[in-house]
C-alpha positions, 0 to 999 in steps of 0.5 A, a space after each residue: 105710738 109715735 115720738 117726735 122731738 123726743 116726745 112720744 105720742 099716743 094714736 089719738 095725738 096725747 103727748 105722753 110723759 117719758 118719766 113717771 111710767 103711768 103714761 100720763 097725757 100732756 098733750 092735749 092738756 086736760 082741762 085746768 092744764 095750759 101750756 105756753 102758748 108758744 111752746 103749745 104752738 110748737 110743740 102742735 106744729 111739729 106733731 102735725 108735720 111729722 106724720 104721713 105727708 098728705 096733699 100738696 106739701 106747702 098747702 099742708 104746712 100752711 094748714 098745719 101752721 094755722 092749726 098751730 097758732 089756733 091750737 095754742 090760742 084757744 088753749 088759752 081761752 078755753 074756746 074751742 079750736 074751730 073758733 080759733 079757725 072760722 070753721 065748723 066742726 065738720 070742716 075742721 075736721 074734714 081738714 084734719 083728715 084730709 092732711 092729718 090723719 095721724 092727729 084726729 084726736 084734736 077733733 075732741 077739741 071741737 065745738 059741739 054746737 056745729 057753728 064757727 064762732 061769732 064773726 066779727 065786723 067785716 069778717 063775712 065780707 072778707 070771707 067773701 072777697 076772698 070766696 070771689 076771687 078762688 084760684 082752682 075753686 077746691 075745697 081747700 080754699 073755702 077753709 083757707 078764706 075762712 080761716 084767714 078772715 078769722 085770724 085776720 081779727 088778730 092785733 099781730 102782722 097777717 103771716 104771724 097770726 096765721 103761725 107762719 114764719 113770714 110774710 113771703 109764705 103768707 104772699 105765697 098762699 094768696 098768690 097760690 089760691 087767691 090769685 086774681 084778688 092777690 095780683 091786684 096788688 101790685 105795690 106790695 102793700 101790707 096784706 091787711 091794708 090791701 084787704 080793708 082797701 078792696 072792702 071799701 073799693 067794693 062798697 063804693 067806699 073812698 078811704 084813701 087820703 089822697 088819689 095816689 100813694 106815693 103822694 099820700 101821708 099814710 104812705 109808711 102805714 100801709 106799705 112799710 115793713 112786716 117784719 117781726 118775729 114768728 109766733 112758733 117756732 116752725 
């Protein structure tokens, strides 16, 4: 038993209810139950990082956040939590015990069918990129390609959807595992952008208005600012 933010936690990662003396599981909710999203998020995002420090510490903050933003998203949709990832089962929850081994009961959210989901267009070919382009070739950094071409799919900013708290972490990440794809952009353009980019540079494909950017009309849409407000409340 644990207590975190003055929520207790059972040894299979349920919140327990502090008042009422049954003991009854909120988290993770039971099936009808849906929290706020956001709170979820938050609540998810500090379980995970309470427990034993596992594994490089900024490496552990990421994947906690990215369970985090998964976790509070799937709660909504009823989809599995490894959809909300890109990964398989097996994956997630090598992951979870890698860095988490306080929190193997999220592995009761996952899906039964040993898949990750369906992609969606272009998704392979970014998982792919960023398998190409690997800084150390650890483990680690196939989920990471994974997870950041699924959350890639999202409508927000790429650091929000990951559920980090800005856009320098999520420049951190790809410098840090994707190191010859993420030095190639040199000018700072938005990280989606940079992405879709190489994509079409790979397939031989010219999307570019004009051949320099400065010069270019989309100039703002593809090097402006991604500020914003954090999807959890880290």
């Amino acid at each position: 038993m644990s207590k975190i933010d003055g929520i207790r936690f059972d040894d299979f990662g349920g919140a327990i209810a502090s008042s009422g003396g049954l003991g009854a599981r909120l988290w993770p909710p039971l099936d009808g139950e849906r929290s706020g999203t956001g709170d979820l998020g938050t609540i998810t995002l500090g379980w995970l990082m309470g427990g034993p420090a596992r594994g490089d510490a900024f490496d552990r903050h990421v994947f906690a956040c990215l369970i985090a933003a998964a976790r509070a998203e799937t709660a909504a949709t009823g989809a599995p939590l490894n959809h909300g990832l890109g990964l398989t089962p097996g994956d997630t929850a090598a992951l979870i015990g890698l860095f988490f081994p306080h929190a193997t009961g999220l592995t009761a959210l996952l899906s039964c069918d040993g898949g990750s989901g369906t992609d969606a267009i272009e998704e392979e070919d970014l998982r792919d990129l960023l398998l190409d382009h690997r800084t150390m070739g650890v483990e680690e950094e196939v989920w990471l390609a994974a997870m950041v071409a699924r959350r890639a799919l999202r409508p927000n900013h790429l650091w929000q959807d990951l559920g980090l708290v800005n856009r320098g972490e999520l420049s951190r990440l790809l410098n840090r595992h994707f190191s010859p794809l993420a030095s190639r952009n040199t000018k700072n353009m938005k990280w989606k952008k940079f992405f879709y980019r190489e994509l079409c540079q790979r397939e031989g494909v010219v999307v570019c208005k004009s051949p320099h950017c400065e010069a270019c009309d989309d100039h703002a849409l593809c090097f402006g600012p991604e500020d914003g407000k954090a999807l959890l409340a880290n």
